[in-house]
One Martini backbone bead per residue (centre of mass of N, CA, C, O) as a GRO file, in nm:
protein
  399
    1UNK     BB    1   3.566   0.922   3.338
    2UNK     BB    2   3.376   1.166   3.198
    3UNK     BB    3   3.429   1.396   2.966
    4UNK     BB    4   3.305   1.714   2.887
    5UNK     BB    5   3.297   1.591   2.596
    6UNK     BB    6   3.101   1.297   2.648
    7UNK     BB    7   2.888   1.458   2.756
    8UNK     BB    8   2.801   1.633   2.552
    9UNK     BB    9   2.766   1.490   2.348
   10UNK     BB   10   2.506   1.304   2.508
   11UNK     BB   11   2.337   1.549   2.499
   12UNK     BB   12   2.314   1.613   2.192
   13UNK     BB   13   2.180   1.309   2.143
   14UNK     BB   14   1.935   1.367   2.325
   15UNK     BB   15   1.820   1.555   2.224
   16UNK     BB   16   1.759   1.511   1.949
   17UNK     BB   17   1.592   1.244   2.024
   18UNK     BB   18   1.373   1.422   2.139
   19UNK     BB   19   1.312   1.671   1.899
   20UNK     BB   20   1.237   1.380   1.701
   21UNK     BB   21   0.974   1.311   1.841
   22UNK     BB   22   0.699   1.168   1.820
   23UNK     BB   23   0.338   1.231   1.825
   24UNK     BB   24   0.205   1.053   1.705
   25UNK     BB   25   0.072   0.716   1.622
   26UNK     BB   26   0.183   0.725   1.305
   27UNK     BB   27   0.456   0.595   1.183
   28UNK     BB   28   0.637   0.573   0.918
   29UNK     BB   29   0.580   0.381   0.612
   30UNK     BB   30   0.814   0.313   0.343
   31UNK     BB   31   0.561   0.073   0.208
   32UNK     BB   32   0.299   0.245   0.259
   33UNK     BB   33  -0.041   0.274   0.090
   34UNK     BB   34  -0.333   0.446  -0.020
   35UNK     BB   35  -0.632   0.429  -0.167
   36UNK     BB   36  -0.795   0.721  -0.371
   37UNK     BB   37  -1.079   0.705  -0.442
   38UNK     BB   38  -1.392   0.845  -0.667
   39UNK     BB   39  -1.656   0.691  -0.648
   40UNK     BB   40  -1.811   0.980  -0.577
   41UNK     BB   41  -2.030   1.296  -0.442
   42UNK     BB   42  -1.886   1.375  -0.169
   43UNK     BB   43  -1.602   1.419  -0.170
   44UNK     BB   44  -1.309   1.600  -0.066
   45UNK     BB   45  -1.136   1.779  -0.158
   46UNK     BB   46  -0.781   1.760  -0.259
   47UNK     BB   47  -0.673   1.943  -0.026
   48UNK     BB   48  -0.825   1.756   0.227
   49UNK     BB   49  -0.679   1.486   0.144
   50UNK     BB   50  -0.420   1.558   0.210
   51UNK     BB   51  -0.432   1.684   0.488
   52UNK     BB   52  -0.496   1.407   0.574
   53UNK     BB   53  -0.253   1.220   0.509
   54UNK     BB   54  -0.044   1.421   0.673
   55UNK     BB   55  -0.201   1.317   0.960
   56UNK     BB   56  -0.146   1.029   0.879
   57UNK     BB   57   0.169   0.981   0.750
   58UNK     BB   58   0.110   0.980   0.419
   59UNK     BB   59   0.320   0.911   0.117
   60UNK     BB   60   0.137   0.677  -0.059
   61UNK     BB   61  -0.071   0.699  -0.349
   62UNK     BB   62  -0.366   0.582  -0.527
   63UNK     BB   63  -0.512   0.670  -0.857
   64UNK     BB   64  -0.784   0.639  -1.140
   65UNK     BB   65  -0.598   0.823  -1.260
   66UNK     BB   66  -0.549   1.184  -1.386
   67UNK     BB   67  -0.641   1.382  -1.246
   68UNK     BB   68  -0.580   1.735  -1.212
   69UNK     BB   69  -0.652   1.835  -0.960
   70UNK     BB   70  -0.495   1.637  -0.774
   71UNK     BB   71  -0.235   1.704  -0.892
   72UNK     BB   72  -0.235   2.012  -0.833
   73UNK     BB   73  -0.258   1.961  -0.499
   74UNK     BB   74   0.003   1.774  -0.501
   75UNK     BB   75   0.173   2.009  -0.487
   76UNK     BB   76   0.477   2.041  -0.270
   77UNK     BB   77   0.461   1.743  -0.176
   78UNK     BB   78   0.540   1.422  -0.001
   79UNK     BB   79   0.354   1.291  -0.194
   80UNK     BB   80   0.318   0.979  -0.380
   81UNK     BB   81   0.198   0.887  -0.691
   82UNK     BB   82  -0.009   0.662  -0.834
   83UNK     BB   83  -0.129   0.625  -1.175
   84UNK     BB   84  -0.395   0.552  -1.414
   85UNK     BB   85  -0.516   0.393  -1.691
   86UNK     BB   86  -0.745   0.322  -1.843
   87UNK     BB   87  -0.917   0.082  -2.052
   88UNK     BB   88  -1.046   0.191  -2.268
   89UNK     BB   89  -0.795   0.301  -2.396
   90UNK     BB   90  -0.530   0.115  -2.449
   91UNK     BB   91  -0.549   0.111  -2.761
   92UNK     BB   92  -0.461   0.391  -2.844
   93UNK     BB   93  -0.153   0.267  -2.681
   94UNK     BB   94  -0.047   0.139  -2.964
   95UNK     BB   95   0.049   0.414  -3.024
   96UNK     BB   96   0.327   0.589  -3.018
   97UNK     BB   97   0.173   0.880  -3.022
   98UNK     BB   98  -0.069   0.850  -2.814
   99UNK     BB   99   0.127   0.786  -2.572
  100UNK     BB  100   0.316   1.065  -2.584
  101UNK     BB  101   0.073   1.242  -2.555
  102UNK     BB  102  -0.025   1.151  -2.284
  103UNK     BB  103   0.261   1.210  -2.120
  104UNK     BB  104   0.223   1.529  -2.198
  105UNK     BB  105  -0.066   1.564  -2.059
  106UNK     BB  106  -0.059   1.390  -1.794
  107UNK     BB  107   0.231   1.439  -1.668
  108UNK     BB  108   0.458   1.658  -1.736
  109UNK     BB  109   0.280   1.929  -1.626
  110UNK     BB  110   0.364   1.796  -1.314
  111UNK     BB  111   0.677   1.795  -1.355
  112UNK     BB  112   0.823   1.794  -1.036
  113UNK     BB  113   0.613   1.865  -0.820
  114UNK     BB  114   0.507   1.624  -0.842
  115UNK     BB  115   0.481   1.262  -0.743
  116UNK     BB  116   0.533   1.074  -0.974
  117UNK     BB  117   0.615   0.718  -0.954
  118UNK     BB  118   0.348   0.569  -1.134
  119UNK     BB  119   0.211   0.357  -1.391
  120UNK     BB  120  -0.130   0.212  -1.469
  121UNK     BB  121  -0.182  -0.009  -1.704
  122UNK     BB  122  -0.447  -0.058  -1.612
  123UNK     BB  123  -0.706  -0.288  -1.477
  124UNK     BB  124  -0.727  -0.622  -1.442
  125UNK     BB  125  -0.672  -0.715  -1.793
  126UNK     BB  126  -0.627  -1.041  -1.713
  127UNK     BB  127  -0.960  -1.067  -1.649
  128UNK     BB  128  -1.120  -0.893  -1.796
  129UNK     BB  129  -1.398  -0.914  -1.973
  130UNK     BB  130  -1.287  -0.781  -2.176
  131UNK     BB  131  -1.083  -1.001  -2.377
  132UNK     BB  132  -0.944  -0.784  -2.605
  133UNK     BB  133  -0.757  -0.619  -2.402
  134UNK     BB  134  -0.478  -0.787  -2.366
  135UNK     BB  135  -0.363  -0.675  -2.659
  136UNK     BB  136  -0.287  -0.455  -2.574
  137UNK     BB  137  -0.091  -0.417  -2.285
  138UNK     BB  138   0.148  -0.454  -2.353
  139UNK     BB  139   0.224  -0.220  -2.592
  140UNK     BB  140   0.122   0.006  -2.380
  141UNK     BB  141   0.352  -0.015  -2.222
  142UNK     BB  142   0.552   0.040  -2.332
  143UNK     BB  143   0.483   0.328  -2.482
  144UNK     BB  144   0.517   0.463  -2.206
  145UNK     BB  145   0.788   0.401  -2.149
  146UNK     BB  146   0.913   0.527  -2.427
  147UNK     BB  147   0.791   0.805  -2.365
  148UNK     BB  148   0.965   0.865  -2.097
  149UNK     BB  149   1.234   0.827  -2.254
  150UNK     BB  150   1.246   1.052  -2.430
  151UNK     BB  151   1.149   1.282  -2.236
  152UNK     BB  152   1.352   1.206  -1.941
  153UNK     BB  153   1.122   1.050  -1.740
  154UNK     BB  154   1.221   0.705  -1.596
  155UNK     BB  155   1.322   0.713  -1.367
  156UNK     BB  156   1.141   0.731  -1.199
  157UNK     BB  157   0.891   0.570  -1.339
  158UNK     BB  158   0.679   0.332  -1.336
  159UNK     BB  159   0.563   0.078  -1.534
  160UNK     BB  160   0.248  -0.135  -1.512
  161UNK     BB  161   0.027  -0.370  -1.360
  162UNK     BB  162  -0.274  -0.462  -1.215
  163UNK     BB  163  -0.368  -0.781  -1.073
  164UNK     BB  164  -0.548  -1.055  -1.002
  165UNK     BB  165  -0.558  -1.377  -0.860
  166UNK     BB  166  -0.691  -1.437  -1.128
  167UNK     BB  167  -0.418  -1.554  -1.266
  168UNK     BB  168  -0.445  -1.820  -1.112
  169UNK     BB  169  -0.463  -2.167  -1.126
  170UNK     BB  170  -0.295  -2.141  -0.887
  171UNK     BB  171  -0.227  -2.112  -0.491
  172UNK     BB  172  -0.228  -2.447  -0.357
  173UNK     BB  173   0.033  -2.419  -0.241
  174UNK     BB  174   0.252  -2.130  -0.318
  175UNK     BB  175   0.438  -2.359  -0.485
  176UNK     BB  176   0.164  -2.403  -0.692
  177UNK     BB  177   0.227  -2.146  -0.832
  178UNK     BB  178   0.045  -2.045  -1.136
  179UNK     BB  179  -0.063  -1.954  -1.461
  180UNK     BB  180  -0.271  -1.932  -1.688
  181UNK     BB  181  -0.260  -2.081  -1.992
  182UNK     BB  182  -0.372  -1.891  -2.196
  183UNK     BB  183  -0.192  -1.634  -2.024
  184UNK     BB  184   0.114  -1.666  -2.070
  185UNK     BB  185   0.222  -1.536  -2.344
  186UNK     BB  186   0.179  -1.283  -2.264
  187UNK     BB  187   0.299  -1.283  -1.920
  188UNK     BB  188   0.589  -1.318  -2.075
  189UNK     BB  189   0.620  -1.038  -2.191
  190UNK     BB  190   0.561  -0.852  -1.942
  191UNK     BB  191   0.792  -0.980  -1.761
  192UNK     BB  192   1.024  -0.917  -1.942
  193UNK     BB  193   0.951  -0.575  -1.898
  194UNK     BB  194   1.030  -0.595  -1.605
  195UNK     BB  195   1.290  -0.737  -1.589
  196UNK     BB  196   1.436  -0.481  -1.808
  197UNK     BB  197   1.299  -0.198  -1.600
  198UNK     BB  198   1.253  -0.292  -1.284
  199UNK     BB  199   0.977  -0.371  -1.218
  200UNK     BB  200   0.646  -0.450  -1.058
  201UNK     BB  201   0.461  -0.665  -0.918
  202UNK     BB  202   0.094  -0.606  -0.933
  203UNK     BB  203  -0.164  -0.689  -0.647
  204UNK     BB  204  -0.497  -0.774  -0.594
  205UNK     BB  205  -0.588  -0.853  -0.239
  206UNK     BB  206  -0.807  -1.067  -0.118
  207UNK     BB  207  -0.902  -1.275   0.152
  208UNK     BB  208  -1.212  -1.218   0.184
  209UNK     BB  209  -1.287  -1.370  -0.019
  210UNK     BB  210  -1.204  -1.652   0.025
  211UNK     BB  211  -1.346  -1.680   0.280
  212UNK     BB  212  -1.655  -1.618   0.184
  213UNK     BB  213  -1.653  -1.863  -0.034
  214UNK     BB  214  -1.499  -2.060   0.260
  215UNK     BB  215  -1.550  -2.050   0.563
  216UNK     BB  216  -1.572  -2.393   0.628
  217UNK     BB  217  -1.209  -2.391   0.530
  218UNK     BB  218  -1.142  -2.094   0.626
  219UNK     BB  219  -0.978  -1.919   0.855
  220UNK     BB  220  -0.992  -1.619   1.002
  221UNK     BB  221  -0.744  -1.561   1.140
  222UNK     BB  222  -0.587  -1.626   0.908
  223UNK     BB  223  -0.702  -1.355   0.730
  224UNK     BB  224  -0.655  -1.148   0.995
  225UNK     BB  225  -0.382  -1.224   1.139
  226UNK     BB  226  -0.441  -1.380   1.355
  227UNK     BB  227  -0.374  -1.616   1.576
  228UNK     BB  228  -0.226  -1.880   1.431
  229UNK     BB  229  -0.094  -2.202   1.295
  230UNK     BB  230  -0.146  -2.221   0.995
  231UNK     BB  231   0.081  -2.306   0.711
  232UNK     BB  232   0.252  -2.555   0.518
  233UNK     BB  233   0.475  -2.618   0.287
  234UNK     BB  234   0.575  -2.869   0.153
  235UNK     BB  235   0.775  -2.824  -0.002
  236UNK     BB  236   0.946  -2.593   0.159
  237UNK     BB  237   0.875  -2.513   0.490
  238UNK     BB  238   0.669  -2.293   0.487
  239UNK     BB  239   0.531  -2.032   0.688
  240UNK     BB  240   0.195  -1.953   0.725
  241UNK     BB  241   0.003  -1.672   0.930
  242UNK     BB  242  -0.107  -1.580   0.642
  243UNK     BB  243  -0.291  -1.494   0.348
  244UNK     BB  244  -0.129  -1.314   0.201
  245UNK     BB  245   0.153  -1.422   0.182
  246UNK     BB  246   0.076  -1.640   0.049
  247UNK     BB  247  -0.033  -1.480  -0.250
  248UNK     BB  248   0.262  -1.341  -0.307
  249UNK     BB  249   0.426  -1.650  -0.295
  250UNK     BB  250   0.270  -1.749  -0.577
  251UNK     BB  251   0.324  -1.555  -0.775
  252UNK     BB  252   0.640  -1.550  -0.738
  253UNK     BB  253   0.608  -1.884  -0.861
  254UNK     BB  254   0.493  -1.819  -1.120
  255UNK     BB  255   0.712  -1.653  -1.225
  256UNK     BB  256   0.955  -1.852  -1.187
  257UNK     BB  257   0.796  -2.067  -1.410
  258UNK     BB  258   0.855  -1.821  -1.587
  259UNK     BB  259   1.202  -1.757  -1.568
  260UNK     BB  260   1.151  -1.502  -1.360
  261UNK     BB  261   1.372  -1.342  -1.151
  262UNK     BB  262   1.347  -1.059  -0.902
  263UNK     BB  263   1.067  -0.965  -0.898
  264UNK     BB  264   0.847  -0.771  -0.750
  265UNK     BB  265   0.621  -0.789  -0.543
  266UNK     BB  266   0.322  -0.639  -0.508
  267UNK     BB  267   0.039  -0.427  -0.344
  268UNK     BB  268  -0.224  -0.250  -0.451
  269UNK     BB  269  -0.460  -0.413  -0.317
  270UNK     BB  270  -0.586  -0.415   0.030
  271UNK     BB  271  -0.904  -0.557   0.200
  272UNK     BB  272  -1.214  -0.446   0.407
  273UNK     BB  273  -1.538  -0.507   0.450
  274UNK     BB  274  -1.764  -0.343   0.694
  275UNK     BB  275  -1.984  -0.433   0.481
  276UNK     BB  276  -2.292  -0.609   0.383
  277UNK     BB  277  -2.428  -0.850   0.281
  278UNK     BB  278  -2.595  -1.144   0.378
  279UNK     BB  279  -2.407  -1.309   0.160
  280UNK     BB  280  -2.147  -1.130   0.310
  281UNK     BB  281  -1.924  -1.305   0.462
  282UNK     BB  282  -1.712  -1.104   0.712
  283UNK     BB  283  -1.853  -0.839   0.658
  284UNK     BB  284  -1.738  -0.618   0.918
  285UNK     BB  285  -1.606  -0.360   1.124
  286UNK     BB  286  -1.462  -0.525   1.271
  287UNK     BB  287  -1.292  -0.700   1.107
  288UNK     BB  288  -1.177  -0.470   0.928
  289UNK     BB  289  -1.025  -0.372   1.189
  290UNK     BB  290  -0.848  -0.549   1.213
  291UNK     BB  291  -0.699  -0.626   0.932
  292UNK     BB  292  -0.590  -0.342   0.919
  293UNK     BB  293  -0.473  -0.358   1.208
  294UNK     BB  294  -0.266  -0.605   1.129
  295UNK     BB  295  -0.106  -0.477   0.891
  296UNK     BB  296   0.013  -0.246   0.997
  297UNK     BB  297   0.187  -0.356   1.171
  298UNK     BB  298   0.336  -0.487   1.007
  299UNK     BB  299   0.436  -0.276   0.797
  300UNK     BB  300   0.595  -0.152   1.034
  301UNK     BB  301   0.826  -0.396   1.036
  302UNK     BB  302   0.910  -0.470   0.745
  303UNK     BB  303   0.774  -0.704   0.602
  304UNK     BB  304   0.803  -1.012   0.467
  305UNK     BB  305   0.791  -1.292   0.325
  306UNK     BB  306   0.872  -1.640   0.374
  307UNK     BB  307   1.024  -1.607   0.081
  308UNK     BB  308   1.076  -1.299   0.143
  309UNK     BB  309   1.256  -1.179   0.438
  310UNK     BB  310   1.435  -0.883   0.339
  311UNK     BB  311   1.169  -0.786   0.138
  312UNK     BB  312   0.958  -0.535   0.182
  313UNK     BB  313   0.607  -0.535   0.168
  314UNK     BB  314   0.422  -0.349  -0.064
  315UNK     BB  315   0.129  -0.183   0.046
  316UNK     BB  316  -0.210  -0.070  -0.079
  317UNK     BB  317  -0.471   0.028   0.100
  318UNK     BB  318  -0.859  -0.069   0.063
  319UNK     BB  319  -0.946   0.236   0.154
  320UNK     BB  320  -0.993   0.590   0.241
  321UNK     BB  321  -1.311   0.540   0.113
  322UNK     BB  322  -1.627   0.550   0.085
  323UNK     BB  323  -1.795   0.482  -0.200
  324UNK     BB  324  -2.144   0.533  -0.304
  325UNK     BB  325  -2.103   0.494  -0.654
  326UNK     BB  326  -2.039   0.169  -0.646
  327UNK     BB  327  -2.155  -0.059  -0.762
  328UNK     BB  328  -2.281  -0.401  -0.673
  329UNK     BB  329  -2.238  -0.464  -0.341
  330UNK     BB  330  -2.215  -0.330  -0.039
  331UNK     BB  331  -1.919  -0.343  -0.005
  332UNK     BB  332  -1.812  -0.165  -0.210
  333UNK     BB  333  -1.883   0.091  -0.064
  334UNK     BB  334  -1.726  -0.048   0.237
  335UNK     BB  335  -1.366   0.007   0.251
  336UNK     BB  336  -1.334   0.289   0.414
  337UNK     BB  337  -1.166   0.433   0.672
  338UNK     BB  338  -1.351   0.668   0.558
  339UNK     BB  339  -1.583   0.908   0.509
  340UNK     BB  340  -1.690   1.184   0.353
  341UNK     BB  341  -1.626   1.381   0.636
  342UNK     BB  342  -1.352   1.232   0.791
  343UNK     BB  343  -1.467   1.025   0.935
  344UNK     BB  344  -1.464   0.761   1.083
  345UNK     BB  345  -1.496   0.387   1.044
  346UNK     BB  346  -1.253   0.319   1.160
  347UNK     BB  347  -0.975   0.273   1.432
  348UNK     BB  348  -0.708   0.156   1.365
  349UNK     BB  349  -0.445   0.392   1.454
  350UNK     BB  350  -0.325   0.664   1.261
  351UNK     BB  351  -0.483   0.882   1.469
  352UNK     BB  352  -0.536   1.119   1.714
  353UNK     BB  353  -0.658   1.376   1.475
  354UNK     BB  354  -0.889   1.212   1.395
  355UNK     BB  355  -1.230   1.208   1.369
  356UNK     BB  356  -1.436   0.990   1.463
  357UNK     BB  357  -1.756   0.811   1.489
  358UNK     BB  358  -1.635   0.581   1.673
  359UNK     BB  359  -1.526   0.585   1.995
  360UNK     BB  360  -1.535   0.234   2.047
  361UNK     BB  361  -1.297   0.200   1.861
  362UNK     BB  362  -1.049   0.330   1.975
  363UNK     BB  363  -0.742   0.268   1.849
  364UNK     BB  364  -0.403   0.132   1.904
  365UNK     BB  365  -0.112   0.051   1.845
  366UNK     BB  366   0.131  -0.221   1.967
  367UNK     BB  367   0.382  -0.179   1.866
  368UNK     BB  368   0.722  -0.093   1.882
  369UNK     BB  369   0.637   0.177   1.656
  370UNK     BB  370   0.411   0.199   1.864
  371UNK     BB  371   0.252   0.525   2.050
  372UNK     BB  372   0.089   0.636   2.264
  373UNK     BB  373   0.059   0.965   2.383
  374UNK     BB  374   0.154   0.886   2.678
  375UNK     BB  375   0.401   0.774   2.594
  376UNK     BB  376   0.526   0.987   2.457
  377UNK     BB  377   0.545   1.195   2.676
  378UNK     BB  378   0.682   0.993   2.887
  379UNK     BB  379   0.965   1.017   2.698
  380UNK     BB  380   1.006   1.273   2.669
  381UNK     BB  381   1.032   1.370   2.995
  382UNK     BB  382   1.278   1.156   3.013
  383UNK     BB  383   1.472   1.319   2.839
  384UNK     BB  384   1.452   1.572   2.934
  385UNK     BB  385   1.588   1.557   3.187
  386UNK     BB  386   1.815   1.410   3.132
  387UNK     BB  387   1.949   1.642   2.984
  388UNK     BB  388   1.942   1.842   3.221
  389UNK     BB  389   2.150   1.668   3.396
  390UNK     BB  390   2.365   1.646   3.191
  391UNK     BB  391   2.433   1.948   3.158
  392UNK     BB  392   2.454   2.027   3.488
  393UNK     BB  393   2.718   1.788   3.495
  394UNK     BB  394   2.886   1.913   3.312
  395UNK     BB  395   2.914   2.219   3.393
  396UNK     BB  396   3.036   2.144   3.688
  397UNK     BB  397   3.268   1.981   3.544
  398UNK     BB  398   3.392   2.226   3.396
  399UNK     BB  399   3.394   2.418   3.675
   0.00000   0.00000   0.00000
């Protein structure tokens, strides 16, 4: 028979676990964070951005420069942020004094309040079509690094770069990724730099890409995360039953070729277009809903890919809106979970408190890591009952 101490032990546990009792449909994913571009003329300032954020539980963001307002208003936020120098400046981050300006004038002013975890030195620099840009490249890194170790401000600040999957000659099988021979290398360079400070090697990665351009040969389940056969790589008997994670382990087999392990694969940008041109196969608000919401299923899981399943794979969802202005198909336009006025594109599950633009889309993610909000209550309230049942059979053992 349990003891007076071992019954209340038992109800302080339970009450613990009562009291901290997520109300939410999103419990925070550890892995997960969402890019929150700006190239629109609608979007709401930064302070109601964060407070987006806040609501759907989400504490991981990248932005593609390092605008102040942004920096600014997220300070005092438990929001983690990665800043991006633009490609054009690149050049100018070959001399180390005008690196050192530029950590002291963009990031310095801002910590440690502002919580920059990150900077990305350029964006998919190994692809721009301005192929001068390459050459910058390392030294860019290198010296924004350096300047970060002066500063001695490097501990928490990794310094990177995202590329596109096209910097692989190979992708299929995973086992047979390999990166361009041009870019080698270069490539042996950055890698060397990310091996020497421990920093990730970051992928813009889309599915989605690869579906519209070969439709009749590549599964939509596939590439949706829906369930399918998958495919196994020959050479290792890995299975694979979605292209993403595809995607991320033929990188880490071609960085692997280049002689280093263990550099940590992230995804910088994936996502799906709600909307698109006529000949933009698969861009459709059904679809982005499915894939935005199957990738978040998983990264609740904190799953890692077939090759490194121990190591969860860190993602960063494109995009957090629509941006009007932003060149290109229609799809470029429409990557966003949310529109300008923070009305949902459709609703993935992020959260019960978000209001919708399309009630007839709303869902909840339904893994074990995710709850109804009915569910919710009904788990409260039977947590509820319990605590009360055993604080009064303990007091009356008590008694």
């Amino acid at each position: 028979m349990a003891t007076f101490t071992q019954k209340m032990t038992l109800s302080y546990i339970l009450l613990t676990y009562f009291l901290s009792a997520d109300i939410g449909l999103f419990v925070h994913v550890a892995s997960f964070g969402i890019n929150y571009g700006q190239v629109a003329n609608n979007l709401p300032p930064p302070e109601k951005v964060l407070e987006l954020l806040g609501t759907l539980k989400i504490t991981k963001t990248r932005i593609y420069d390092t605008n102040p307002d942004i920096l600014k208003a997220f300070a005092n936020s438990n929001v983690e942020i990665i800043v991006t120098i633009e490609n054009q400046i690149l050049n100018q981050l070959n001399d180390p004094q005008q690196a050192l300006q530029w950590v002291n004038t963009n990031i310095k002013p801002y910590l440690p309040d502002t919580k920059i975890t990150g900077i990305q030195v350029g964006n998919e620099v190994f692809t721009e079509i301005d192929t001068t840009l390459i050459q910058y490249l390392v030294p860019a890194v290198i010296n924004i690094h350096n300047a970060l170790v002066q500063l001695g401000l490097e501990s928490n600040i990794h310094v990177s770069t995202p590329s596109s999957l096209e910097v692989l000659e190979e992708s299929y099988p995973p086992s047979a990724g390999s990166f361009r021979s041009e870019i080698s290398g270069i490539m042996y360079q950055f890698l060397e730099f990310l091996s020497k400070t421990k920093s990730p090697f970051w992928i813009n990665a889309y599915p989605y890409f690869a579906y519209k351009n070969n439709p009749n040969q590549i599964s939509l389940d596939y590439v949706l995360f829906n369930h399918n056969q998958g495919m196994i790589d020959p050479n290792t008997n890995l299975h694979y039953d979605n292209m993403l994670y595809a995607m991320v382990d033929a990188v880490t087999f071609a960085i692997g070729k280049l002689g280093f392990n263990g550099i940590e694969v992230r995804v910088s940008e994936t996502g799906w277009p709600s909307k698109g041109d006529s000949d933009e196969i698969g861009a459709s608000l059904e679809n982005a809903e499915i894939y935005n919401k199957n990738l978040l299923r998983r990264q609740m899981k904190n799953e890692g890919t077939p090759l490194n399943p121990r190591m969860r794979l860190e993602s960063y969802l494109f995009a957090l809106f629509n941006e009007n202005l932003k060149n290109g198909p229609t799809s470029e336009r429409n990557y966003g979970l949310f529109e300008h006025d923070e009305s949902m594109t459709y609703n993935v599950g992020l959260s019960s408190f978000a209001k919708s633009s399309n009630p007839s889309t709303s869902i909840s993610l339904t893994s074990s890591a995710t709850r109804t909000k009915a569910a919710q209550k009904e788990k409260q309230s039977m947590f509820y009952w319990m605590f009360v049942y055993l604080l009064i059979s303990s007091l009356c053992a008590f008694l």
